[in-house]
C-alpha positions, 0 to 999 in steps of 0.5 A: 784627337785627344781621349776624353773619358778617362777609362779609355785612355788608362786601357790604352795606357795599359796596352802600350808596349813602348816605354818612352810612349808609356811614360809620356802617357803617364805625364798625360794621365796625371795631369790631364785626369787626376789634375796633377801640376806638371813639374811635379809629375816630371819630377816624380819620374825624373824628366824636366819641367820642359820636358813635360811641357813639350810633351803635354803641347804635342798631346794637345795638337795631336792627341795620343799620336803625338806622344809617339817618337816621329821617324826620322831619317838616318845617316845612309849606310856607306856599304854598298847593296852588295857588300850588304 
């Protein structure tokens, strides 16, 4: 699901806490609604040309949801439930 209507996605841009999210959302604002070419954007707030490129293609498949870090498994803690 991709937000059409720019307005919304500034209100939502506006209200997310995370900052990673916050500054993919940014990459997404500039080049999808104010037509801003994608290396300069990454540019302007110090990532890579592919950075934004990945970031642009996840937001394409996914909408808002893909600019959000996945969950991913950890390294099970070697202490046992006890000890913990």
């Amino acid at each position: 699901m991709t937000i059409t209507n720019r307005t919304s996605f500034e209100r939502v841009y506006r209200a997310q806490k995370d900052a990673r999210t916050k500054e993919r959302m940014l990459l997404v604002l500039n080049v999808g609604y104010y037509d801003k070419v994608a290396a300069h954007v990454a540019r302007e707030i110090h990532k890579s040309k592919g950075w934004s490129s990945q970031w642009l293609k996840r937001y394409r498949e996914k909408g808002p949801e893909g600019l959000q870090d996945k969950i991913r498994g950890g390294i099970h803690p070697k202490v046992s439930r006890q000890v913990e």
